[in-house]
KOLVOKOL-441040 format. One record per residue (C-alpha): x, y, z; residue in one letter. Coordinates in steps of 0.2 Angstrom, whole numbers. Layout:
REM residues N
c1; c2; c3; gunu
X; Y; Z; A
...
This chain:
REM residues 683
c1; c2; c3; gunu
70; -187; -379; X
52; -190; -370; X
47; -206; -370; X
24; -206; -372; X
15; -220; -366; X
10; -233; -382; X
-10; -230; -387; X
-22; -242; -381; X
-28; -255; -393; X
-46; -249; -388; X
-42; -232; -397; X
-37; -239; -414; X
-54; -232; -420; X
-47; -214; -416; X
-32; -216; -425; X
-26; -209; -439; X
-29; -217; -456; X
-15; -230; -461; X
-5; -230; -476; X
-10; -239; -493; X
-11; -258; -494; X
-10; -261; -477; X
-28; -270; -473; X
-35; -269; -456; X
-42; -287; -452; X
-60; -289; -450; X
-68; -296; -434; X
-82; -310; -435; X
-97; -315; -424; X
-94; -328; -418; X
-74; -327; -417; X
-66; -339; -402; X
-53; -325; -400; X
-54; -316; -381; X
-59; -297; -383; X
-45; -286; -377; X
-48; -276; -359; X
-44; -257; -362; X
-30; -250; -353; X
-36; -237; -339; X
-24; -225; -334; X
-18; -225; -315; X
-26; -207; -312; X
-42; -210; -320; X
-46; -226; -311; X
-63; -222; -301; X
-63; -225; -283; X
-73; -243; -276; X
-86; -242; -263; X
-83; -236; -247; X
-73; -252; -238; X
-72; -262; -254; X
-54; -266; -257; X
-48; -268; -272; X
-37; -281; -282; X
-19; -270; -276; X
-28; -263; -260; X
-28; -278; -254; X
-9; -286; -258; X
-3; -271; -249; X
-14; -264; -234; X
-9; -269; -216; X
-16; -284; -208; X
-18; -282; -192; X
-21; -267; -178; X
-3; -265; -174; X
3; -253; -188; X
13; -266; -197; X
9; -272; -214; X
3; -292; -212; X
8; -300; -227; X
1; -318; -222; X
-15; -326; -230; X
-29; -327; -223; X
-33; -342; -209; X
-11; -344; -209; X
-5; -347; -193; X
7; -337; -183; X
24; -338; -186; X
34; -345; -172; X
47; -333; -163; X
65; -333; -172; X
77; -324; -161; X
89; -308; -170; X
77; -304; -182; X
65; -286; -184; X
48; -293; -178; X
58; -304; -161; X
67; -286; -157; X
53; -274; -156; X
41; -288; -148; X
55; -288; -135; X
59; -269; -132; X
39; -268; -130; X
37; -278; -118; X
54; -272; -110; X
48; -253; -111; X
30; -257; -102; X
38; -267; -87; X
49; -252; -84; X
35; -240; -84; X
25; -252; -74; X
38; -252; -61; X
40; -232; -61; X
24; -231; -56; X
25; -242; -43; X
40; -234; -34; X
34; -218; -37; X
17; -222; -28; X
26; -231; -14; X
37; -216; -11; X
27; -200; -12; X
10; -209; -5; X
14; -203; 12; X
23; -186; 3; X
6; -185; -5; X
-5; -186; 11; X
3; -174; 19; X
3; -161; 6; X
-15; -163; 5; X
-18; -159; 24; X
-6; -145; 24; X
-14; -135; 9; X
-32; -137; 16; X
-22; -126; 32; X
-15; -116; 20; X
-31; -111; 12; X
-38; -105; 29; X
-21; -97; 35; X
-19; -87; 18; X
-35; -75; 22; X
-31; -60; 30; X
-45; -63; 42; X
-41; -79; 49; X
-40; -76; 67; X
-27; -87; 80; X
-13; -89; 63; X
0; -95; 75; X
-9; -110; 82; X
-12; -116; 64; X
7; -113; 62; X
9; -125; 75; X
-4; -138; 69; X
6; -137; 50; X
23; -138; 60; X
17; -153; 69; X
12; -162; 54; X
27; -158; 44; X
42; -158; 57; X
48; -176; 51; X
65; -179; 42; X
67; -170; 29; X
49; -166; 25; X
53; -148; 23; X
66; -148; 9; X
53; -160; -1; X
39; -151; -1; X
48; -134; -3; X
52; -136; -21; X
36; -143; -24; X
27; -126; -33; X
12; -128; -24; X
18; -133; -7; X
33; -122; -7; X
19; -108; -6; X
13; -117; 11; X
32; -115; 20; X
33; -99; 13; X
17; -95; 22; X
21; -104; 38; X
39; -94; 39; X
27; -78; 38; X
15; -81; 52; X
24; -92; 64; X
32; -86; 81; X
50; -82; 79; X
56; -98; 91; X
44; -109; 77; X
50; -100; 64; X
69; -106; 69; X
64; -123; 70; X
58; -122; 53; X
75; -114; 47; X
84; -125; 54; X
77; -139; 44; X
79; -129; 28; X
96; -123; 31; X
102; -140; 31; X
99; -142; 13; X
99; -123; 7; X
109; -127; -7; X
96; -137; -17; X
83; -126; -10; X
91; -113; -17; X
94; -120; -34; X
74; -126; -34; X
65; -114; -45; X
54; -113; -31; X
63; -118; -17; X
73; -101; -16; X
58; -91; -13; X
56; -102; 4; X
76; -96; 7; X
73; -78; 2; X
58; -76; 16; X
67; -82; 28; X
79; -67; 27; X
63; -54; 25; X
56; -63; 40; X
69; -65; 50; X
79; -59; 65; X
97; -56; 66; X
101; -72; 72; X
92; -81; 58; X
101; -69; 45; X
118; -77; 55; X
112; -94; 52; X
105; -93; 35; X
123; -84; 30; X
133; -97; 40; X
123; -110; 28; X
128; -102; 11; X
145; -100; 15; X
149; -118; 12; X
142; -118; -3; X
143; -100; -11; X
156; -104; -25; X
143; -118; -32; X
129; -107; -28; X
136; -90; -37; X
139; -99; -52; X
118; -104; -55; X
105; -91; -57; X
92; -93; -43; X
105; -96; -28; X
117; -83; -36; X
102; -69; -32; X
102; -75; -15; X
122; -73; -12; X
121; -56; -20; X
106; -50; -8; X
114; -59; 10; X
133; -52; 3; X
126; -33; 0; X
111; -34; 14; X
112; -48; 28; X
130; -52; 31; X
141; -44; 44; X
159; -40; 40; X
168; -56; 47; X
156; -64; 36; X
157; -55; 21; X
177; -60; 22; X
172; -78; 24; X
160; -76; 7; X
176; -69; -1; X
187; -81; 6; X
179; -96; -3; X
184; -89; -21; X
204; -89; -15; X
208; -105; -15; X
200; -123; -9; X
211; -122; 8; X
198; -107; 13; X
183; -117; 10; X
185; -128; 23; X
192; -117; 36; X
193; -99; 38; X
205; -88; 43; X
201; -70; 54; X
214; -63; 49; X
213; -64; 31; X
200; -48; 25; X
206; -45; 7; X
215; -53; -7; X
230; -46; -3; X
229; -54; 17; X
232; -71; 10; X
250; -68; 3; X
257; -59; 17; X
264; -72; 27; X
267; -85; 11; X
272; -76; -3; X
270; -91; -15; X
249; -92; -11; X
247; -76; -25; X
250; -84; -41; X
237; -97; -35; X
225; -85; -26; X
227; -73; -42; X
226; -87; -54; X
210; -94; -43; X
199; -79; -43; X
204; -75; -62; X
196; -92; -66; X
180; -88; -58; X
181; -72; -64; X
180; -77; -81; X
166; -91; -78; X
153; -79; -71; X
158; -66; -85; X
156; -82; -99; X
137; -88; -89; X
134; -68; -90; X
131; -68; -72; X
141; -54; -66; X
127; -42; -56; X
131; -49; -40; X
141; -40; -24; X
153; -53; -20; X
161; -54; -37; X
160; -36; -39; X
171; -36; -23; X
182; -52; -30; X
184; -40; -46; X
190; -23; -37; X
202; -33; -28; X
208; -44; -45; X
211; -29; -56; X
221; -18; -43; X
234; -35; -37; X
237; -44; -55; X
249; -42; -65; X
244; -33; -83; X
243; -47; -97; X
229; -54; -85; X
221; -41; -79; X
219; -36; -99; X
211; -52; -101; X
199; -49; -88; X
195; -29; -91; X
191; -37; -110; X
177; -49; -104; X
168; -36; -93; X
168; -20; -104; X
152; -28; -113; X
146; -29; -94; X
148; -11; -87; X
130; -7; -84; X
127; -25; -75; X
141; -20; -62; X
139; -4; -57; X
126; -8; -44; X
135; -10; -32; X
150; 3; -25; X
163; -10; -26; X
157; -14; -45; X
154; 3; -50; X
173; 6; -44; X
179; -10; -56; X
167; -4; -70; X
176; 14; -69; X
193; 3; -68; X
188; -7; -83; X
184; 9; -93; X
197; 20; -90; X
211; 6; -93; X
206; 1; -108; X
211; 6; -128; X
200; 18; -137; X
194; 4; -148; X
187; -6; -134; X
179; 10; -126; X
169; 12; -139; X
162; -2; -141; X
158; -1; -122; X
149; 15; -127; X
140; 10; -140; X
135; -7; -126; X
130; 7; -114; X
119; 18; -123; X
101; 9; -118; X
107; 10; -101; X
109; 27; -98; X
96; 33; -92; X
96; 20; -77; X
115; 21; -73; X
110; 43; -72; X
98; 39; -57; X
107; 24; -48; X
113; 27; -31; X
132; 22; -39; X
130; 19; -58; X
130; 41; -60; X
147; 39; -52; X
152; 31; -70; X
143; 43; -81; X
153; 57; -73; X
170; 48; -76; X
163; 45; -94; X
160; 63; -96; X
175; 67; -88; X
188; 59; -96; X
180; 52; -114; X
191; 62; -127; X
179; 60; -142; X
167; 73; -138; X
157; 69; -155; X
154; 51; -150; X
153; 55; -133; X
135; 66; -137; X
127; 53; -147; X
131; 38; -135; X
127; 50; -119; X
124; 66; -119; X
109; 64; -131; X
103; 50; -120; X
103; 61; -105; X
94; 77; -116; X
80; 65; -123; X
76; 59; -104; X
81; 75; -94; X
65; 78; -85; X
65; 59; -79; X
84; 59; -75; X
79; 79; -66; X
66; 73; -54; X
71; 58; -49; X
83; 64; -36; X
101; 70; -30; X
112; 57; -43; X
101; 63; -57; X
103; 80; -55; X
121; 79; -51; X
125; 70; -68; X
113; 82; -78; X
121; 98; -69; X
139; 91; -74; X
136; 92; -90; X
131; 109; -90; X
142; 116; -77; X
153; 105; -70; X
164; 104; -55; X
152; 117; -48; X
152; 115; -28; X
134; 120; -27; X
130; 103; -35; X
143; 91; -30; X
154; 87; -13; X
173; 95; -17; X
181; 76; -14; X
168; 69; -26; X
175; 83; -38; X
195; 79; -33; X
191; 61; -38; X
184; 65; -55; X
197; 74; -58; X
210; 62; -53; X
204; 51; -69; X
209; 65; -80; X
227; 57; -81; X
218; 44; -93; X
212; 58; -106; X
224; 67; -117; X
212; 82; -122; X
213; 98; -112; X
197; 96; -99; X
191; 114; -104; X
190; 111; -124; X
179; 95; -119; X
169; 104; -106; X
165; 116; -121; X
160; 105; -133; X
148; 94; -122; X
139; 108; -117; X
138; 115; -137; X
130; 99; -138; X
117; 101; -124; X
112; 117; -125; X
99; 118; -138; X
90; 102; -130; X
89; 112; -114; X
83; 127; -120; X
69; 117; -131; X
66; 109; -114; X
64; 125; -105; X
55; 133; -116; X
41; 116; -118; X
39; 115; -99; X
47; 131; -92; X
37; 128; -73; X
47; 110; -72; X
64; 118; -70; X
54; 129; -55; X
46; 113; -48; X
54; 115; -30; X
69; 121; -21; X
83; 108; -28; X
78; 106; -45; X
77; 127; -46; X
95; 125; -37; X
101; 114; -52; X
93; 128; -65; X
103; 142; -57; X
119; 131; -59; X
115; 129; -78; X
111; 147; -82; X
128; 153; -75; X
135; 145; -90; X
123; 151; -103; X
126; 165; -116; X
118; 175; -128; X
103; 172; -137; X
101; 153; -126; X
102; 164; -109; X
90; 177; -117; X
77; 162; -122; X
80; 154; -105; X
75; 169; -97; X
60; 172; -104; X
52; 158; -102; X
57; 157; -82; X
51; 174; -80; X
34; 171; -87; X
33; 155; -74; X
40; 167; -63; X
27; 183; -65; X
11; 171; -67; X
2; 175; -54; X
-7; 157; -50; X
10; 149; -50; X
13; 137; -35; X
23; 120; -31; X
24; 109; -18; X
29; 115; -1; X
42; 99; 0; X
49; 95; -17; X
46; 77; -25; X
52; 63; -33; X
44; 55; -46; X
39; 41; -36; X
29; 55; -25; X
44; 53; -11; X
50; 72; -3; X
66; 72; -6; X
71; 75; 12; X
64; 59; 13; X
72; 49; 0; X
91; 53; 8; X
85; 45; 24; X
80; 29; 16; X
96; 16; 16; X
100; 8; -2; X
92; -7; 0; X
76; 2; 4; X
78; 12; -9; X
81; 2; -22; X
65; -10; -17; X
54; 5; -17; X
61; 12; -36; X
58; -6; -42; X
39; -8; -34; X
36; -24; -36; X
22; -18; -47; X
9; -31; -52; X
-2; -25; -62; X
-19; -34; -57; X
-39; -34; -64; X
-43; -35; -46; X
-41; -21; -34; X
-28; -23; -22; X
-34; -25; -4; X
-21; -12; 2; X
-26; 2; -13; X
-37; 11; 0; X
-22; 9; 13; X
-11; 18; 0; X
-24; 31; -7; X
-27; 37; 13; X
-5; 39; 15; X
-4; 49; 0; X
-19; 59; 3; X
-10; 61; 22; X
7; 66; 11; X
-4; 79; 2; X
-10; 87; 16; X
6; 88; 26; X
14; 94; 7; X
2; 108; 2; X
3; 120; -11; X
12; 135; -8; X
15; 153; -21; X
32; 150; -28; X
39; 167; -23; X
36; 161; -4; X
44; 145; -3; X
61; 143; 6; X
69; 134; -8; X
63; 144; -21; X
68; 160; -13; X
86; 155; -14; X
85; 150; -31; X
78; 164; -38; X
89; 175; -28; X
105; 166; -36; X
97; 168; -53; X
93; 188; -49; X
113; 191; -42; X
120; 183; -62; X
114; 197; -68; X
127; 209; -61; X
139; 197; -67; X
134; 194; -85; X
134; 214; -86; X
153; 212; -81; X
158; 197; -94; X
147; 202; -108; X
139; 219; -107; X
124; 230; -106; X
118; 222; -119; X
117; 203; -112; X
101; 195; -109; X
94; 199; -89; X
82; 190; -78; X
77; 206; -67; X
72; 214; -81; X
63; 199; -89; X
52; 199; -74; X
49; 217; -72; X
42; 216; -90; X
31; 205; -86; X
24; 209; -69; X
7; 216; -70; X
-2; 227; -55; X
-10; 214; -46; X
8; 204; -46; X
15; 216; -40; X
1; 222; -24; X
1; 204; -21; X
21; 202; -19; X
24; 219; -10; X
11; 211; 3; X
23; 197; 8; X
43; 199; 16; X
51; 184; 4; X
44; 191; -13; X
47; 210; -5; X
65; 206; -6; X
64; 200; -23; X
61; 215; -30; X
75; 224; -19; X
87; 213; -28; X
80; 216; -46; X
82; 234; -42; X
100; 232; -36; X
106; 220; -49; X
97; 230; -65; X
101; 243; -76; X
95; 259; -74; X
81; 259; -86; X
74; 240; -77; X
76; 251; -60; X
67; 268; -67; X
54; 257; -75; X
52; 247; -57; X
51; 262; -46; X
37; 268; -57; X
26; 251; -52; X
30; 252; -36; X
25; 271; -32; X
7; 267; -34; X
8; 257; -21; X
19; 267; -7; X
4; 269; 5; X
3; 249; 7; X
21; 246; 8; X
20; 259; 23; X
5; 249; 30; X
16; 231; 27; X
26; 230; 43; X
38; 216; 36; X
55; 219; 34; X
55; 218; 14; X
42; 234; 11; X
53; 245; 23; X
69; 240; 14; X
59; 243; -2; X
55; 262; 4; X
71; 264; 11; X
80; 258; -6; X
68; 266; -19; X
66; 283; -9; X
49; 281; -13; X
């Protein structure tokens, strides 16, 4: 039950009448009695004046300024100090803490006063030495050198972030003799400089800026430490770019030779080149050497730290030598991994070893893991290498379009133009194994992972393509003068239209043919990526380089960059030696549309007269003034020949009518094309 609070004697007046015979007792004048205060409520109690206190206010509110509650009296003196109780221990640890701080400070000023000098003196050089105009940059190298060439002044102030900025600066404009100097008093400690979150940039440029020598060096450095180092984030970026871009061979068997086993990590061995090298002689080092690198292995895998060269070497080697429990146990961490090591040749080799010698379950899952990435592995100088074997040897077809092939359809333009690997994984899945397209050994090794599929190759063939070809047509029929954009990507449409039927050819065709007969159609003289590089270009650019210039190092800033100009004025150059050029007359182009001309013939053979033909697509479509302007030129001249000798007699009756208007010009036209024309026609 719910106990009320007893009425207040005040309030008798307000209550109800009392039962008969009970008197209430009268109050006189002048009674001695003592009236009776009314009881207020807690919550209806009226505030006192600002800094009055009140009667429980001041029984209960602190004392004093420390933040304790002072219980004393006023005037009562101190109490003396009693040892082991709350008030002695917190007085103590006080006093304690503020003596410690005290003394921090005063070692820290003590040590980094002189530090602190000489940061100061070097970044007011630095300011001057930054601009782009400064002139004599070297002898204010040489003045920061002078100041800072002391012990090991370097490695302290290089992972300071504003004076690592200064070394970095010093390493760019200095004389390459100064510029050792300085190396050599970074290399001394390059393993915490290359843990320092900005130490390593100081490590990283001295490999931009370096020579060969200095590469050496720098290499020689991290090889005493490049177990610790591949295991941490910042110094594992730096081993994968000196493994993949600096080192020599002898050195890149060192790098590996460290993960073996501790006897190689203090001295190295020549002869030793591979895994395999270090059991030759004693046949009792491979359970430890095996055993070793599974262990590291499994560490970067579990720090998810696997996009590095040297283990991606350390992996290929692991999974072909041990025995198959383990090498289960390691294909089972890095099948969630697949996209981060197939950037390299060696990791894309492991990633396709991964995948192929796993169950079905697990090779779905790395599917499912893979999809995002796609679209990057399509266009990566050696992750296309794994789409292919995915494509090539993945049984479930049905899964295999929604984790893949959609993703290459929903990006095929992107994947199109970005150059040879796109187009080589885009034209697989449409006409695979085709020569025109890809290298024969490149198609003998993609075929030697079929002994890991159990479904016949053409049954899968059919079904990916069933599953690509309404995107492409869709495609081609959006943005039909893409797939005629230059030479190689109208290569690449040739290839897919040789496996096209029926009403997906006839569709295809047309919308070609309209690109085809337009009359103000022209491209590029060299094709392009999308990055605005000619193609020819791109295959002369090494990996490295390629790789830099797809990433960009693009900062997007309010300011305009100082070099905009520079690069405005080199692709305004690249346009002018790149002009714009009629389709029909390009070389490229030619070849193209001659392949796409000669199918003809042979669609006739497989499915008909009645099959869908691109001669007579674009003899449909080719209106007078077409037609004066091509029979004026050799190229396009010979275009018509090879409609007329591919079509069916009605395409040829109805072309040899055009062209008879215009005999008297083809008579004038002293090319080869017009006199084979008259010569063919009997016009």
């Amino acid at each position: 039950m719910i106990q009320t609070k007893k009425r207040a004697v005040g309030d008798a007046d307000k209550a109800p009448a009392k039962k008969e015979g009970v008197k209430k007792p009268k109050s006189d004048a002048g009674s001695t009695d003592k009236a009776v205060k009314k009881f207020t409520p807690k919550f209806d109690r009226k505030p006192g004046p600002v800094g009055e206190k009140g009667k429980f206010q001041k029984k209960f509110t602190p004392g004093g300024k420390g933040g304790g509650k002072d219980f004393r009296e006023k005037g009562a003196e101190k109490k003396p100090f009693v040892a082991n109780t709350p008030e002695s221990k917190r007085e103590y640890w006080t006093g304690l803490k503020k003596k410690q701080k005290e003394l921090r400070e005063q070692r820290r000023k003590a040590k980094t006063k002189d530090l602190y000098e000489l940061s100061v003196g070097a970044k007011k050089i630095y300011e001057t030495l930054k601009r782009k105009s400064t002139e004599n940059k070297e002898q204010l190298v040489v003045d920061l050198h002078a100041k800072l060439n002391k012990d090991n002044t370097y490695s302290r102030i290089a992972t300071s972030h504003d004076t690592a900025r200064v070394v970095q600066c010093m390493i760019k404009n200095a004389s390459e003799e100064l510029r050792d100097q300085i190396a050599d008093k970074l290399i001394a400690d390059i393993y915490e400089l290359s843990t320092s979150k900005y130490g390593h940039h100081c490590v990283t440029c001295l490999l931009k800026n370096g020579s060969k020598a200095l590469w050496a060096k720098v290499t020689d450095g991290i090889i005493k430490n490049v177990v610790k180092m591949c295991s941490h984030v910042f110094a594992g970026s730096i081993v994968d770019s000196v493994y993949n871009e600096y080192a020599t061979n002898e050195q890149k068997a060192f790098l590996r030779q460290a993960f073996y086993s501790e006897i190689f990590q203090t001295s190295k061995d020549k002869s030793v080149t591979c895994m395999k090298d270090t059991w030759k002689t004693d046949g009792f080092m491979k359970k430890t050497v095996l055993s070793t690198v599974k262990g590291h292995l499994v560490q970067a895998a579990n720090k998810q730290l696997t996009d590095n060269g040297l283990l991606h070497a350390l992996l290929l080697d692991y999974l072909q030598e041990a025995v198959e429990v383990d090498r289960n146990e390691v294909i089972e961490l890095y099948l969630p991994h697949l996209a981060a090591i197939s950037s390299t040749k060696d990791g894309t080799s492991a990633a396709i070893f991964c995948f192929v010698n796993s169950v079905v379950k697990d090779r779905r899952a790395a599917l499912k893991t893979l999809k995002q990435y796609v679209e990057k592995l399509s266009v990566h100088e050696h992750g296309h290498r794994l789409i292919l074997c995915i494509l090539n040897c993945y049984d479930d077809t049905v899964i295999l379009g929604k984790q893949v092939v959609s993703v290459i359809m929903e990006h095929a333009e992107a994947i199109v133009a970005s150059g040879e690997w796109g187009r080589k994984v885009f034209g697989w899945v449409f006409s695979p194994a085709d020569k025109d397209l890809l290298h024969p050994t490149q198609i003998e090794i993609l075929d030697g992972y079929l002994q890991y599929s159990k479904k016949d190759k053409d049954i899968r063939r059919r079904e990916i393509l069933g599953a690509a070809v309404e995107p492409f047509c869709k495609a081609v029929e959006a943005n039909a003068e893409f797939w005629l954009r230059g030479g190689h990507t109208a290569l690449l449409t040739a290839a897919i239209v040789k496996g096209l039927k029926g009403e997906q050819l006839r569709r295809v065709h047309q919308a070609l043919a309209a690109v085809v007969a337009n009359p103000e159609w022209k491209i590029q003289e060299t094709e392009v990526n999308l990055e605005g590089v000619p193609m020819v270009e791109e295959k002369k650019k090494t990996p490295a380089a390629a790789e830099n210039a797809r990433k960009g190092n693009r900062v997007k800033k309010v300011k305009k960059s100082p070099f905009a100009e520079e690069k405005e004025k080199a692709l305004e150059k690249r346009l002018l030696l790149n002009p714009l050029v009629p389709g029909v007359e390009q070389a490229g182009m030619h070849i193209a549309l001659k392949k796409i001309i000669k199918l003809d013939q042979e669609k006739r053979q497989e499915e008909g007269d009645d099959c869908s033909q691109f001669g007579s697509a674009v003899v449909e479509q080719l209106s007078d003034e077409v037609i004066k302007s091509w029979t004026a030129q050799n190229r396009p001249s010979f275009l018509l020949l090879l409609m007329f000798e591919n079509s069916t007699e009605p395409v040829q009756k109805q072309l040899k009518q055009k062209l008879k208007a215009l005999k008297g010009e083809l008579k004038k036209a002293g090319h080869a094309g017009a006199k084979l024309l008259l010569e063919k026609l009997k016009l």
